[in-house]
N, C-alpha and C positions, 0 to 999 in steps of 0.2 A: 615508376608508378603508372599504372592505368589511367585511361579518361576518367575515370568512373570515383578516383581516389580522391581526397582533399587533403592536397599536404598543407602542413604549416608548421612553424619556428618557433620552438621554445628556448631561449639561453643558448643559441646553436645548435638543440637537437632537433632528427628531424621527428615529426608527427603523423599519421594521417586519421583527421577526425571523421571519416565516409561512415564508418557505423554507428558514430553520437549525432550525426547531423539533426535529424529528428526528435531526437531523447535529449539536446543540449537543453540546458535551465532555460536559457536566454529566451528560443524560439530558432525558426533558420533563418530569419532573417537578418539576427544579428551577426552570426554567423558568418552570412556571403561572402561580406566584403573581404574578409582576411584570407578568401583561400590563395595558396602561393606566397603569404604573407610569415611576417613575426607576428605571435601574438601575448609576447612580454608585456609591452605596457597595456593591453589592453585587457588583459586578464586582470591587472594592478588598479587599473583606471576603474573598473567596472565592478569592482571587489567581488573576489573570489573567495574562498574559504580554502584554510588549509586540504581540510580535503579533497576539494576540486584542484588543489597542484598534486594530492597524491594518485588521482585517478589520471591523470593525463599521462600516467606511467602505463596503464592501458593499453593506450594508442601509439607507443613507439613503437616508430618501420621497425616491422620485422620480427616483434613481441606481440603477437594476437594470442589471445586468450581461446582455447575451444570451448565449444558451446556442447554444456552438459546435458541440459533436459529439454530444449528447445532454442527455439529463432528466439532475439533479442527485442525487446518491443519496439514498437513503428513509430509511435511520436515521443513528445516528452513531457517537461513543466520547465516551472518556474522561477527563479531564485527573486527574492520579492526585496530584499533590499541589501544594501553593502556589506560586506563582512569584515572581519579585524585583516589589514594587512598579511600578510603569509608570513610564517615564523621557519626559517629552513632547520631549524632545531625540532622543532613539531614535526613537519612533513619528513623529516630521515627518524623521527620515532616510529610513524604511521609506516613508513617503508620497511622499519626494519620490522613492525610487530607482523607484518604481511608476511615477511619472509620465511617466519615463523612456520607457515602454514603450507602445504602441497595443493594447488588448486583444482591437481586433477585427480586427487583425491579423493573422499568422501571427508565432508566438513567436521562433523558433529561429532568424530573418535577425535579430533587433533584439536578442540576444544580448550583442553585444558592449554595448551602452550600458550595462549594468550589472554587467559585468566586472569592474571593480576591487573592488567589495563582492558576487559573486556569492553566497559559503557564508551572507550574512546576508540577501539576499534570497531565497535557495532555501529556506530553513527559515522563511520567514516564510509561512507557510500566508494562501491568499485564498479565499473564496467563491464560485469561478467556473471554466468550463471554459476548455479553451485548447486552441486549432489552431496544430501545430506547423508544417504545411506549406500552400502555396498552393495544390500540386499534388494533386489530387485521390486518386490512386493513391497517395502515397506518405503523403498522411494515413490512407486507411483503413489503410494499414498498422501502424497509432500507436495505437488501440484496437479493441476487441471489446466486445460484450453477453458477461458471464461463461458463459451458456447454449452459446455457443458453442465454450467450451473442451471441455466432456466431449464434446458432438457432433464435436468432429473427433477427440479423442482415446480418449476409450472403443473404438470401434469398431477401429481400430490396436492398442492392449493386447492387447485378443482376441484380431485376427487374429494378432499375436506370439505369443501367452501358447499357443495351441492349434497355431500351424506347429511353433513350440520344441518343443514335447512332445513331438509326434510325433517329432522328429528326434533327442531324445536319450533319451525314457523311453519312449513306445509305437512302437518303431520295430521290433521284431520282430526279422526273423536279419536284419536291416542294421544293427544296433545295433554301431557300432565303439568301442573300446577307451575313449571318452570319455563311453559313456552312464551316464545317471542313473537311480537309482528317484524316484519318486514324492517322498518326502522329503528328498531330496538335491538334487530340482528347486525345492521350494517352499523350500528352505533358501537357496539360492544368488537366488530370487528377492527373500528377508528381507533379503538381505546388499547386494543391488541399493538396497534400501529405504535401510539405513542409511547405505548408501553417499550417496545423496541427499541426507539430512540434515548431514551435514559439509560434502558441496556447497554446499546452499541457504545455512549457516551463512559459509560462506567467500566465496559467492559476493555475497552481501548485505552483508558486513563489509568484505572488499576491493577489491571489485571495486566495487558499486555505491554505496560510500558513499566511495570513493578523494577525497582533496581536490586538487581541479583547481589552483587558486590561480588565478589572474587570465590565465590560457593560455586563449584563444579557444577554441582548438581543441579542449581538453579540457574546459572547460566544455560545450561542444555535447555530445561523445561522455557525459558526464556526467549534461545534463538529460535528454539523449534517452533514456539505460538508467534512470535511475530518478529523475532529479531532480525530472521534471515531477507524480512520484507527490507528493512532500514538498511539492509550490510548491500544487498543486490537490488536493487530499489528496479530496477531496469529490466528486471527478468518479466517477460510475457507471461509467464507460468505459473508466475508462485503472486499474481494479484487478487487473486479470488481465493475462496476457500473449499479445498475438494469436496466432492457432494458428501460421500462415506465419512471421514471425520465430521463434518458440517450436521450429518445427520444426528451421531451420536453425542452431538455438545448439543441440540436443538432438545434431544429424548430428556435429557442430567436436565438442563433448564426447565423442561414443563414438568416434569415429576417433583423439583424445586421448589415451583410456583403453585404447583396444585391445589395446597388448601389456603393458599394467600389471595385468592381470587375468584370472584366467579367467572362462570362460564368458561374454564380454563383451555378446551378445546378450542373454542372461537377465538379468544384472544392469541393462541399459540396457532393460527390460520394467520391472524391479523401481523403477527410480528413474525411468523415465516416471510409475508408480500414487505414489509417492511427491511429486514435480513437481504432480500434478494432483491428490492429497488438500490439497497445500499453496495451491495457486491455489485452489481450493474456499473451503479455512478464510479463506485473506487475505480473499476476497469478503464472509463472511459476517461477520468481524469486522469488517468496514468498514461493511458494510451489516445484518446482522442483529439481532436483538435476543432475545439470551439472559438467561436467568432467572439471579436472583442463586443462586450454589452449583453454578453448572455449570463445566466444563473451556472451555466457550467464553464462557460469561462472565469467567472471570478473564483469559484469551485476548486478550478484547475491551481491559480495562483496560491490561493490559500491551502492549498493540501500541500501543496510545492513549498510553503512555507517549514509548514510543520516537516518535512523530508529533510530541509537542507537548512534552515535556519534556526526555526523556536523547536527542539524533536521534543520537549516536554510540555507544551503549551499549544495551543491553534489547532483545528481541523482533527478534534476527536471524533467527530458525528459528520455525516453528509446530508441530511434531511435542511439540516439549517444550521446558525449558529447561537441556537438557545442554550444550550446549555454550554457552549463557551462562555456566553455573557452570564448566567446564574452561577459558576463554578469559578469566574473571572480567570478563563485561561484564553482568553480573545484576543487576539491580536491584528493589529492594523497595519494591511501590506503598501505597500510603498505605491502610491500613485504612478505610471509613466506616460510621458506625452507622448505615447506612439502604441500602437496594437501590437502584440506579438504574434506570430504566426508559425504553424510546428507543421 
């Protein structure tokens, strides 16, 4: 091994954790200590989830995974409190349903082989990317670099946010019977905002987290909208949503809302800036690394929850946790006397 590698000891095999370093639950500081080390009981001590003993199959010398549609992300999260001892009957199910599968594949035809235990291998988080399609076009369409969400969208807000104006607040002697002031415009754009947030709340809870049950077909429509987010949780790529799909679920949404609202253009300005503060945070809780005592650090823990601990409860919405507490799917992550650092 290299300088640059981190081995360590599992049951006698060896490891090297150098590409989870950042992306581990814990932080890297928990980390440190064990490089060149065993990390049996400490993996035992500090409770682990079956899953997390089936991804450490990942990282054996010599079994690296290639990287399908991009780099692996740069930091990580959080596992927020204990989990049930490791069951080695579990983790050789988790192994063998994996096996099932070609990973250098394309995912989304080989679907079906693990269909009957799908909801238990989609929550089993692995260390690696994944190409849903053969077809070149209809992959790029499956991720984006996060960079490229504000650049297509920023410049759209604007040009909404400033045509709107015109045409219901600075619009002069054309101003008809439906025009606004200045505060009546930035009000109805608040109200676009909140509006969003019940959206994203609703739309993450029933929609994207719906259970398919062993239906082929629902499975695909399942992993495609978000499953494949929970199965490679790790991917730099697949955290945001590409602009072109993004677009065309934004158009199906306000033509939906049309006659349920007024002012349906402003409000659908309001919850675009809403859409695209939320894709922001998701990025940076996946990948950033906030100081302990920040809004995005606790952010961080509790999305890190809902990934690896509660996947049906906690961290449907990033604005806040209102609507965990009105829908009671809130959950309380585990205090620690010590900062974590990624």
């Amino acid at each position: 091994m290299g300088s640059d590698d981190f081995p360590v000891a599992f049951d006698g095999r060896r490891y090297d954790l150098r590409r989870f370093l950042k992306d581990h639950p814990g932080g890297v500081n928990t980390l440190e200590r064990y490089k060149g080390k065993s990390i049996t009981q400490a993996m035992k001590i500090f409770g682990h989830s079956n899953s997390a003993y089936h991804m450490l199959g990942d990282f054996k010398v010599g079994e690296e995974n290639g990287v399908l549609t991009g780099d692996i992300s740069g930091n990580g999260r959080i596992i927020t409190k204990e989990e049930e001892n490791r069951d080695e009957k579990e983790i050789a199910h988790l192994e063998e349903l994996e096996s099932r599968l070609d990973w250098s594949m394309p995912i989304f035809c080989q679907l079906g082989a693990i269909a009957s235990d799908y909801d238990k291998w989609v929550h089993s988080a692995v260390f690696r990317n994944c190409r849903l399609f053969a077809n070149p076009i209809m992959e790029s369409m499956t991720y984006t670099q996060w960079y490229l969400v504000p650049t297509f969208w920023v410049p759209i807000i604007i040009y909404l946010m400033v045509t709107v104006y015109s045409q219901y607040v600075n619009c002069g002697d054309s101003c008809g019977p439906d025009s606004l002031t200045s505060l009546q415009y930035i009000q109805q754009l608040i109200s676009g905002v909140l509006l969003w947030t019940i959206l994203e709340y609703s739309l993450h809870r029933w929609v994207f987290h719906f259970n398919p049950g062993s239906n082929l077909n629902l499975i695909r429509v399942h992993f495609l909208i978000h499953g494949i987010h929970h199965k490679v949780p790790f991917d730099g790529l697949r955290q945001v949503f590409p602009p072109i799909p993004a677009a065309l679920l934004a158009a199906l949404l306000y033509f939906m809302l049309y006659p349920l609202v007024s002012y349906p253009i402003i409000k659908l300005i309001g919850g675009l800036i809403g859409y695209l503060i939320y894709d922001m945070i998701h990025y940076y809780v996946h990948h950033g690394s906030p100081k302990d005592g920040t809004y995005l650090y606790a952010m961080k823990r509790y999305h890190s929850n809902h990934h690896f601990v509660n996947h049906d409860k906690g961290k449907y919405q990033f604005f806040s946790k209102i609507w965990d507490h009105v829908f009671k799917t809130f959950v309380q992550v585990k205090k620690l006397s010590f900062s974590l650092r990624w």
